[in-house]
C-alpha positions as CSV (number, residue, x, y, z in Angstrom):
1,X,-3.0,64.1,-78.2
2,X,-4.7,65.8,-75.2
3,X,-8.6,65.6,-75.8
4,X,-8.6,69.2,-76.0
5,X,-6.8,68.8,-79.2
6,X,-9.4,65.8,-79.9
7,X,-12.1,67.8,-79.8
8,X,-11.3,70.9,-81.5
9,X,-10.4,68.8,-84.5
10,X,-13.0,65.9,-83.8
11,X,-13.5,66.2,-87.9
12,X,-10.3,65.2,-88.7
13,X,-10.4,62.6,-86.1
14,X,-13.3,60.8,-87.1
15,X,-11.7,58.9,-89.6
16,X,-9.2,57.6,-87.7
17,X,-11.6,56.5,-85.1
18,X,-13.8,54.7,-87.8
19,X,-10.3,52.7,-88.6
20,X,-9.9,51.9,-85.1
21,X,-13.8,51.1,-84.3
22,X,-15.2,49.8,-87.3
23,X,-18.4,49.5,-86.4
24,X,-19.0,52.7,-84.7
25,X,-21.3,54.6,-87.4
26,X,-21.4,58.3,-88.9
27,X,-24.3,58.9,-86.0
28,X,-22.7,57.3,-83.2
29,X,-19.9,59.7,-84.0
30,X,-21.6,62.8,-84.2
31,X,-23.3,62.1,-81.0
32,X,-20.2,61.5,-79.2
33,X,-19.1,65.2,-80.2
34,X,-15.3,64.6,-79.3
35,X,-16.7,63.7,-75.4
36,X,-14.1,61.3,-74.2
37,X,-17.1,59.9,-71.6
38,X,-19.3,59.2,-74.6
39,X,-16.7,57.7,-76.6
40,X,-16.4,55.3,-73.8
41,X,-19.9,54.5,-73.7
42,X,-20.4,54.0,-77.2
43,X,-17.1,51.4,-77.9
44,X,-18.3,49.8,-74.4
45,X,-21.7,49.5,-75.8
46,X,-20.6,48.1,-79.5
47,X,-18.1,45.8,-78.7
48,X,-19.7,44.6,-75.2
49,X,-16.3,46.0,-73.4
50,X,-16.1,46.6,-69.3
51,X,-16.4,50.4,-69.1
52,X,-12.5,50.1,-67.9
53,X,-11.3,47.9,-71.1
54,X,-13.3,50.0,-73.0
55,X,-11.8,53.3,-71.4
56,X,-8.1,51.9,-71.6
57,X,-8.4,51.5,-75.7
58,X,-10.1,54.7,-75.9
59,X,-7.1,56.5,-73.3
60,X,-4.4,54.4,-76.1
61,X,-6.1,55.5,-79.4
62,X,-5.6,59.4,-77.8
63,X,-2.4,58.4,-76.6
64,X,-1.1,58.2,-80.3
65,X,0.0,61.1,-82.9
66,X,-3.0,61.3,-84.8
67,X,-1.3,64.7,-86.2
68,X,-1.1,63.0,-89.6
69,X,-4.5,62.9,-89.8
C-alpha cells in the first residue's frame, strides 16, 4: 500500500497497526492521522528506535497488503 491508500482508509488501518505496535494507544493513533512522518515519530518515541529503524518498520508494515483489513 501507497500511503495515499493508508490514509484515506487510516480507519481500517488502525487495527492493524495496533497488532503491529502494541503499545501505541487509541490517542497516539488519532494524532498521527495517517501522517507517515508522525507515525515515525511516535514508534521512534515508544519503542526508543533510531528515527531510521524506526522509519524502515514503519516503510515494511506499508509495504504489506493490508487489503484484508
Amino acid at each position: 500500500m501507497n500511503w495515499d491508500q493508508i490514509q484515506g482508509n487510516w480507519k481500517q488501518i488502525k487495527g492493524s497497526i495496533q497488532r503491529e505496535w502494541g503499545e501505541l494507544t487509541d490517542d497516539d493513533l488519532d494524532k498521527v492521522e495517517g501522517d507517515r512522518t508522525k507515525l515515525i515519530g511516535v514508534v521512534q518515541e515508544r519503542y526508543g528506535l533510531a528515527k531510521d529503524e524506526a522509519e524502515r518498520k514503519v516503510d515494511e508494515f506499508a509495504a504489506r497488503d493490508h487489503s484484508a483489513v
